[in-house]
C-alpha positions as CSV (number, residue, x, y, z in Angstrom):
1,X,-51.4,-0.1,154.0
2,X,-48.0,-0.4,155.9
3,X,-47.6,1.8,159.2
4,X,-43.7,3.2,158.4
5,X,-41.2,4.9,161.2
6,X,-39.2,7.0,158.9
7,X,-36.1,8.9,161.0
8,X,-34.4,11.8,159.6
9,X,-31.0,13.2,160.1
10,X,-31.4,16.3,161.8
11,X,-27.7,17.7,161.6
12,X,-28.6,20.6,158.7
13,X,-31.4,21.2,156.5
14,X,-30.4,18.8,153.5
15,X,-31.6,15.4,154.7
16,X,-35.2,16.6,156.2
17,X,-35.1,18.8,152.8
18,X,-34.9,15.6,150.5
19,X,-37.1,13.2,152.9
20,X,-40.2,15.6,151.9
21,X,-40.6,14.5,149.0
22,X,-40.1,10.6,149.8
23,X,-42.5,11.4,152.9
24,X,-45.0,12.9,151.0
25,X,-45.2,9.8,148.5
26,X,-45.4,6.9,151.3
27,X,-48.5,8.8,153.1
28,X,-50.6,8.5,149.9
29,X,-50.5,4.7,151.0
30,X,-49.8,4.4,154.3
31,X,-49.7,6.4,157.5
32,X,-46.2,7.5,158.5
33,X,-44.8,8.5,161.7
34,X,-41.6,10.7,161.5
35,X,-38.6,11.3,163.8
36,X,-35.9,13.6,163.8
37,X,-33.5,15.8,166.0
38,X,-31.9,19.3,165.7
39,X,-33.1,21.3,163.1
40,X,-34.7,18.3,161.0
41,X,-38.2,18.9,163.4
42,X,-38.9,22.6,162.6
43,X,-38.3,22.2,158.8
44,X,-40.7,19.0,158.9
45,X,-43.6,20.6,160.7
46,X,-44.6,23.0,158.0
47,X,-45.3,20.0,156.1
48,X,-46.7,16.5,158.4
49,X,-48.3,16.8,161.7
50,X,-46.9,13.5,162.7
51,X,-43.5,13.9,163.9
52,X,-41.4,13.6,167.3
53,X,-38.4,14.9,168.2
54,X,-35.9,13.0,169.8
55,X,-32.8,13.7,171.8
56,X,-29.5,12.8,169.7
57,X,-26.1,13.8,170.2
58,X,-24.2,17.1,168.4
59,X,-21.5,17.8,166.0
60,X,-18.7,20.1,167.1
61,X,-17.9,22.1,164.1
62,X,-14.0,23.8,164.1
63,X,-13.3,25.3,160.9
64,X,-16.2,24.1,158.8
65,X,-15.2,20.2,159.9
66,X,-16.7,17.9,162.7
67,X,-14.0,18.0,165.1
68,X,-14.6,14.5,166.0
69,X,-12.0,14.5,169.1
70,X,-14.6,17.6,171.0
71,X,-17.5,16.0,169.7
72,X,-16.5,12.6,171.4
73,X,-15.6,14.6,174.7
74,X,-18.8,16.8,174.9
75,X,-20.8,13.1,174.0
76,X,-19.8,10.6,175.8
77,X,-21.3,11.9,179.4
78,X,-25.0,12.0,177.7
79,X,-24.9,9.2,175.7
80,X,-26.6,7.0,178.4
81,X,-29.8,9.8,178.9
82,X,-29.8,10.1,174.8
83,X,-29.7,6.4,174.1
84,X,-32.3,5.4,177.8
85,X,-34.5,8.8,176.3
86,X,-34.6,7.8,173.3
87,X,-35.8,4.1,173.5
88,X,-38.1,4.7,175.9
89,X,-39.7,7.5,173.3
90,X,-39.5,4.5,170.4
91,X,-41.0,2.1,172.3
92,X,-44.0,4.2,173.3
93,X,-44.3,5.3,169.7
94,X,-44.1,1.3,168.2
């Protein structure tokens, strides 16, 4: 029995969506511990108990495309509390 960290995109419903299924297979062998952000969480907790959420950065959306020049902006002054957040959550979790 492995112990697995599986992270899922949280950005939409689509990647949690499909990881239920793959999730679902690895705990029949070995215990799983999941992490996601956004929306990825609330989707995942009707299913597995075992899951954090984690800080990650957002998409700015301008006509149904990531406007990547806004999302940079609106990023860059958090990226040092997402990224410091974030591995001092992963390391407590490992």
């Amino acid at each position: 029995m492995a112990r697995i960290l599986y992270s899922v995109c949280g950005v939409g419903l689509g990647h949690a969506g499909r990881s239920k299924a793959i999730i679902k297979e690895l705990k029949k062998k070995h215990t799983v511990k999941i992490i996601s952000h956004d929306e990825g969480p609330e989707l995942l907790k009707k299913s597995f108990s075992d899951i954090e959420n984690i800080e990650w950065f957002k998409f700015v959306f301008k006509e149904s495309k990531v406007d990547k020049y806004r999302t940079i902006v609106e990023n860059t002054p958090k990226a040092l509390k997402v990224f410091s957040n974030n591995f001092r959550k992963l390391a407590k979790i490992i």
